[in-house]
MIBA-893803 format. One record per residue (C-alpha): residue number from 1; residue in three letters; x, y, z. Coordinates in pm, 1 decimal, always signed. Last residue first. Layout:
! residues N
PT, lolum, senu, X, Y, Z
PT, NUM, ala, X, Y, Z
...
***
This chain:
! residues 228
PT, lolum, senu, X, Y, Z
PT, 228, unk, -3066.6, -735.9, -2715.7
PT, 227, unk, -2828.8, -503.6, -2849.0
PT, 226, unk, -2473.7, -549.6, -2697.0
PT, 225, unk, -2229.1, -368.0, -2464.0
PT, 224, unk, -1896.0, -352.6, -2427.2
PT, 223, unk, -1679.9, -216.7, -2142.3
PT, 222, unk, -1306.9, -107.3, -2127.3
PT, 221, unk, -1044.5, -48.8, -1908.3
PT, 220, unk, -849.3, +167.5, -1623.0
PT, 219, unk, -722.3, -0.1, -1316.9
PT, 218, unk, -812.6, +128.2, -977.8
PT, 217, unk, -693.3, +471.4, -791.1
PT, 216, unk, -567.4, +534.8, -447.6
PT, 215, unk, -495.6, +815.0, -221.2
PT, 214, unk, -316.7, +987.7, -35.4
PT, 213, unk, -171.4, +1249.9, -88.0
PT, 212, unk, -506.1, +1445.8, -29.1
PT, 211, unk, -496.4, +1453.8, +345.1
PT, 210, unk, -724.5, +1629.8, +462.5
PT, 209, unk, -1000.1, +1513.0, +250.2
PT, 208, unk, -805.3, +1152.1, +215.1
PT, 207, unk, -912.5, +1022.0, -139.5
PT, 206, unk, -1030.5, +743.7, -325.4
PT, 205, unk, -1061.7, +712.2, -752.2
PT, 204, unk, -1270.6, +451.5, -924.1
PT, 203, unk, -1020.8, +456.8, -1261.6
PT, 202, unk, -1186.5, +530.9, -1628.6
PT, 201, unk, -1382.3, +244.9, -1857.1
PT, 200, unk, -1390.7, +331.1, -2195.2
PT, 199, unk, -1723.8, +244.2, -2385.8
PT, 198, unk, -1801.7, -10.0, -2711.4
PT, 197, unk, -2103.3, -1.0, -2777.5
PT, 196, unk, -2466.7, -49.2, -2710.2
PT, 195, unk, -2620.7, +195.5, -2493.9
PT, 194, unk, -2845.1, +92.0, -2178.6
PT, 193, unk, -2627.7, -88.6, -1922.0
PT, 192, unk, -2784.0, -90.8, -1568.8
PT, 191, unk, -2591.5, -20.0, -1282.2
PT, 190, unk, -2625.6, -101.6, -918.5
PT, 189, unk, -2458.4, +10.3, -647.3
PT, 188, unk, -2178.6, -90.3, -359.5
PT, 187, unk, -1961.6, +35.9, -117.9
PT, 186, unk, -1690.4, -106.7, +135.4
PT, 185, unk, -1442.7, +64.3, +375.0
PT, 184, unk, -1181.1, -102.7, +510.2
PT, 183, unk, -1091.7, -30.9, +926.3
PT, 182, unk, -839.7, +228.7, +925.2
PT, 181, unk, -952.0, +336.6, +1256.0
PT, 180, unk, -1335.9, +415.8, +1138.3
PT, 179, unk, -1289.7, +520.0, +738.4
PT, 178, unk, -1549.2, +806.4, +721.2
PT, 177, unk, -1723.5, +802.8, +439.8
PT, 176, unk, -1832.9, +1040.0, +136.8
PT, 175, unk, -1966.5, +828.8, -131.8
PT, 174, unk, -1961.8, +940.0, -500.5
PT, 173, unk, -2093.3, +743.1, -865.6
PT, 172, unk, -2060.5, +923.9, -1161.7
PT, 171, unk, -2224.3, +1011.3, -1499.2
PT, 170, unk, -2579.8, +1104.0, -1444.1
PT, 169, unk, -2500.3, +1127.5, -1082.2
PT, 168, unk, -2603.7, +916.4, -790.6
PT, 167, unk, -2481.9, +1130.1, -492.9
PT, 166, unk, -2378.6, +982.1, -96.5
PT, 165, unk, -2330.8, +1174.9, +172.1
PT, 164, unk, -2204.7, +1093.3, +554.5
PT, 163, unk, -2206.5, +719.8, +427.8
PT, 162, unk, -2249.5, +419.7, +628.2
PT, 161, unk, -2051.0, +80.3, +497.0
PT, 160, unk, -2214.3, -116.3, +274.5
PT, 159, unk, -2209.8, -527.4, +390.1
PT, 158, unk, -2175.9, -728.4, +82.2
PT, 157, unk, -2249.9, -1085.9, +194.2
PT, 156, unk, -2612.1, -1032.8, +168.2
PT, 155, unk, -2547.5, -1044.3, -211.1
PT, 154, unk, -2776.8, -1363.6, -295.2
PT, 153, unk, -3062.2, -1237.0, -123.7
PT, 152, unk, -3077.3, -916.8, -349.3
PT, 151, unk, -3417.4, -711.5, -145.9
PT, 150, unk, -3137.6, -633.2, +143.0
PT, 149, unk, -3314.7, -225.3, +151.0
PT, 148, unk, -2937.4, -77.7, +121.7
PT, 147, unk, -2878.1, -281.3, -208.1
PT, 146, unk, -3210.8, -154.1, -389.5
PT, 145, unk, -3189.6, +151.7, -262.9
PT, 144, unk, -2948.9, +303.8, -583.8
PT, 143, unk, -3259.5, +199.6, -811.4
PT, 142, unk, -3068.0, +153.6, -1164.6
PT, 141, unk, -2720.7, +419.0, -1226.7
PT, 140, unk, -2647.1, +409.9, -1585.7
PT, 139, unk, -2435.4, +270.1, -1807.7
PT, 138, unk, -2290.3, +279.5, -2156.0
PT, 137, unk, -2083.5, +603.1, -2128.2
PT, 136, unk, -1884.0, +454.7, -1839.4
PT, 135, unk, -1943.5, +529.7, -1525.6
PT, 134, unk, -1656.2, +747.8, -1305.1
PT, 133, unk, -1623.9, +593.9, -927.8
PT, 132, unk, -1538.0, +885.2, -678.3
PT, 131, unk, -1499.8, +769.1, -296.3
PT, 130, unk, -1431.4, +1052.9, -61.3
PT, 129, unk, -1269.4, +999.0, +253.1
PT, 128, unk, -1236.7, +1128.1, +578.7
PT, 127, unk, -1023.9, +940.4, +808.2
PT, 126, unk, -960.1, +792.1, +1120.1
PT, 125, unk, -615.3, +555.8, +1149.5
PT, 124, unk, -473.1, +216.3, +1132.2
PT, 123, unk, -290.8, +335.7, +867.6
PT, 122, unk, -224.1, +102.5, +528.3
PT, 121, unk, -602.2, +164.4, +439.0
PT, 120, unk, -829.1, -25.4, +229.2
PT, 119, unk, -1086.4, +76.8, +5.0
PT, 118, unk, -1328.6, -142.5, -149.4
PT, 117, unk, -1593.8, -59.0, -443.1
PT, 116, unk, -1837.4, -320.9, -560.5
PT, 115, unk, -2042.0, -202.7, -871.5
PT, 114, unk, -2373.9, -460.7, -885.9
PT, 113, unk, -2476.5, -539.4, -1254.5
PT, 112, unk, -2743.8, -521.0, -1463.2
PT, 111, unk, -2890.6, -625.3, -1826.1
PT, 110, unk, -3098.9, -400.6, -2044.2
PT, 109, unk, -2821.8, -421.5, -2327.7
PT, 108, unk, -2626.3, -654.5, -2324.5
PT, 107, unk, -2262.4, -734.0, -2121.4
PT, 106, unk, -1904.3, -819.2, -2194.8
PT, 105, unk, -1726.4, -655.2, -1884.6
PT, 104, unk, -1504.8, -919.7, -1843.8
PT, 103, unk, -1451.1, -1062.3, -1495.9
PT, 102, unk, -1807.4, -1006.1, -1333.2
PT, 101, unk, -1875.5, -1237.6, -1027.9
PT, 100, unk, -2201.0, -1434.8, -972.9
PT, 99, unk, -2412.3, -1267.1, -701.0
PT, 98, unk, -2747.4, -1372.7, -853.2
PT, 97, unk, -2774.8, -1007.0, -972.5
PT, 96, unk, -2437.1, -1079.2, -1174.8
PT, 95, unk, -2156.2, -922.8, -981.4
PT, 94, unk, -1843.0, -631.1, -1046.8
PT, 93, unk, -1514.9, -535.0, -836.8
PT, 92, unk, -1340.9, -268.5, -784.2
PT, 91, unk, -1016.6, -237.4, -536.0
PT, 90, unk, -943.0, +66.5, -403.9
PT, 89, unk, -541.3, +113.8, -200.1
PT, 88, unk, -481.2, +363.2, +19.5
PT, 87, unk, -177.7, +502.0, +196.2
PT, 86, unk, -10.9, +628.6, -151.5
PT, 85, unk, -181.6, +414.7, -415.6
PT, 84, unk, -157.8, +348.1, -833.4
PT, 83, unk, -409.5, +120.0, -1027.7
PT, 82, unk, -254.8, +118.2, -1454.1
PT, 81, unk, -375.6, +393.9, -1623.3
PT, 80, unk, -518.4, +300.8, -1991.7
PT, 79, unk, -188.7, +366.9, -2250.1
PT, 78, unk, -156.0, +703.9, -2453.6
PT, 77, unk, -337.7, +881.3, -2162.1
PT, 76, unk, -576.4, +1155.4, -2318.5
PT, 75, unk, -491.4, +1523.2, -2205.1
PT, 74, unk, -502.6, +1769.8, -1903.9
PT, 73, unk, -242.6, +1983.9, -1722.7
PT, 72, unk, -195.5, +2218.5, -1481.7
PT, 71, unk, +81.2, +2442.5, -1415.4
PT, 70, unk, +58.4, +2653.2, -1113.2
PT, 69, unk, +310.6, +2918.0, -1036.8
PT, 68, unk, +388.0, +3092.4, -802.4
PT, 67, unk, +567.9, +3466.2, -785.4
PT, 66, unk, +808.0, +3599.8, -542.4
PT, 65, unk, +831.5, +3945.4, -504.2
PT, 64, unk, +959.7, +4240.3, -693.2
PT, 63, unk, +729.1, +4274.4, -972.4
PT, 62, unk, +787.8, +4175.9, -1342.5
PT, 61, unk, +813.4, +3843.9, -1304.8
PT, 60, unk, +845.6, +3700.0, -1704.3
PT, 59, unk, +713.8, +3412.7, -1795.7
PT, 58, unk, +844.2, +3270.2, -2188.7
PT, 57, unk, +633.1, +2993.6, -2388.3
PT, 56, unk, +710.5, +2787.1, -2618.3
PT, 55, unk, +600.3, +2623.9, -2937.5
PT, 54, unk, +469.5, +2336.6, -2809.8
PT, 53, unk, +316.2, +2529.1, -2524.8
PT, 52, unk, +95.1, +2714.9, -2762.8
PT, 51, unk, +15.6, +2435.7, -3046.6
PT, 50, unk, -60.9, +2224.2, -2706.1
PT, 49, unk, -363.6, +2468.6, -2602.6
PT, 48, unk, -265.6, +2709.2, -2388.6
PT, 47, unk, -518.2, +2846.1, -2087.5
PT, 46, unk, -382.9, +3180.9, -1867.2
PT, 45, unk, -511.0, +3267.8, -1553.2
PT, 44, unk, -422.0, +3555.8, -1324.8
PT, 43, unk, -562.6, +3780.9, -1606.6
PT, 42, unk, -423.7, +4105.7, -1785.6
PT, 41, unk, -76.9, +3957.6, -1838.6
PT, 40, unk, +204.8, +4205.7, -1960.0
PT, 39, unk, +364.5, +4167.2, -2314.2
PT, 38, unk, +693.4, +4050.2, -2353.7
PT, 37, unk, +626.8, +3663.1, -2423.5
PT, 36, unk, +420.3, +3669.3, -2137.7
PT, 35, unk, +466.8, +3900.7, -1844.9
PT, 34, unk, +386.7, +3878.7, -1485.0
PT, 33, unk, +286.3, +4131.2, -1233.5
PT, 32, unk, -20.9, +3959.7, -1142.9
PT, 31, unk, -254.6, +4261.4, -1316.8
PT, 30, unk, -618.5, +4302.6, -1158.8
PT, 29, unk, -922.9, +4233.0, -1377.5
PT, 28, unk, -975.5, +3887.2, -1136.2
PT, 27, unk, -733.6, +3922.7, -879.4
PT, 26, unk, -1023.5, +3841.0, -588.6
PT, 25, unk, -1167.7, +3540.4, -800.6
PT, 24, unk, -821.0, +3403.7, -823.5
PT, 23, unk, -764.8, +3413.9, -436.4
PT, 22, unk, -1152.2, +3271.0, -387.1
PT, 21, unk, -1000.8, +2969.7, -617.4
PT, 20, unk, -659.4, +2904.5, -450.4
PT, 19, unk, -894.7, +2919.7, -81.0
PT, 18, unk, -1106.6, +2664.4, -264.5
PT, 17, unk, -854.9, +2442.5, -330.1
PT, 16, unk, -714.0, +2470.3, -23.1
PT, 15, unk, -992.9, +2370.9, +148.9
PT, 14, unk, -1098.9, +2049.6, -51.6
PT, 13, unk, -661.5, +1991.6, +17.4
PT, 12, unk, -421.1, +2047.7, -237.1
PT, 11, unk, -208.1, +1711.3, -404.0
PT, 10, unk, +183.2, +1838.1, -367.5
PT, 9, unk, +449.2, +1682.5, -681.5
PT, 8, unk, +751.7, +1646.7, -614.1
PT, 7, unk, +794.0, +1437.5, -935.7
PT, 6, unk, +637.5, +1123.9, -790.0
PT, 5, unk, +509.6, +1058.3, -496.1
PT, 4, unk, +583.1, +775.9, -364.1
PT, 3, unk, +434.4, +456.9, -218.6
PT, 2, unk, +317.2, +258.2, +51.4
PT, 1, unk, +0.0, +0.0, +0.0
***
């Protein structure tokens, strides 16, 4: 479960993120002090495509102080992510309705699942976590009380665990727990596939709130789905 992190780099806290984005919002139509290629910024964010940054770019600090910089990035992954943890480690997992498990993601339409998420901690410590499982384009959430009300006899084994908040999106599933000295956590839902294709399948991701270093991701994939 121990790792590194790589390249230096520093994963903000919920709070500092939104402390970096109230700071923006206040400079908003007032000049950083930095210059671009020459020519003075009017904006405390800048956005480059990869024609941009390809070809270069030059910062200048024009005041007298110190001056941060964030870089952030964004692009498709030449090769599906592989799982990765730092403290954490998420395993998922899928089930037939009659509790049979799911190794190939091979599926028609119409037909359901159960999404089995389980995150386990190298600490034996409290936390806060949030639990952030991306569907893919093919599937859709089906009656999230379903599990919670016991009505699928033949997963009684899965035991959820409580949730301080819990949101069935359009596209995403997220759980906000509390890990109980480092005890695992466990969640599940139900999907329903309703789109035939052929659908990428992105990392369940967890994460420490106050400590957002760690973390853990799953695997990467792909699912299919049939016509009838």
């Amino acid at each position: 479960l121990e790792g590194e992190i790589t390249g230096g780099a520093r994963h903000r806290s919920t709070q500092e993120m939104v402390w970096t984005l109230l700071a923006a919002q206040g400079l908003l139509g007032n000049a950083p002090g930095l210059s671009l290629n020459g020519a003075p910024l009017d904006m405390p964010v800048l956005r480059a495509d990869h024609a941009a940054l390809t070809a270069g770019q030059t910062f200048t600090n024009d005041s007298a102080d110190a001056t941060e910089i964030t870089l952030t990035t964004s692009g498709v992954p030449l090769a599906d992510p592989q799982p990765t943890g730092y403290g954490y480690r998420l395993e998922r997992s899928y089930y037939t309705m009659d509790g049979t498990p799911v190794d190939t993601l091979d599926v028609a339409a119409g037909e359901r699942l159960v999404v089995h998420l389980e995150a386990y901690s190298s600490e034996k410590n409290d936390a806060r976590l949030i639990v952030d499982d991306p569907l893919p384009a093919g599937f859709e959430i089906d009656n999230p009380n379903l599990l919670n009300a016991g009505d699928i006899k033949a997963l009684g084994w899965i035991k959820s665990s409580a949730t301080e908040s819990t949101e069935f999106r359009a596209e995403r599933f997220i759980a906000a727990v509390n890990m109980r000295g480092g005890k695992p956590v466990e969640l599940a839902y139900i999907v329903r596939a309703v789109s035939p294709g052929r659908f990428h399948h992105a990392p369940a991701l967890v994460e420490d709130m106050y400590r957002p270093a760690y973390r853990a991701t799953t695997g990467a994939g792909e699912v299919t789905i049939s016509a009838r």
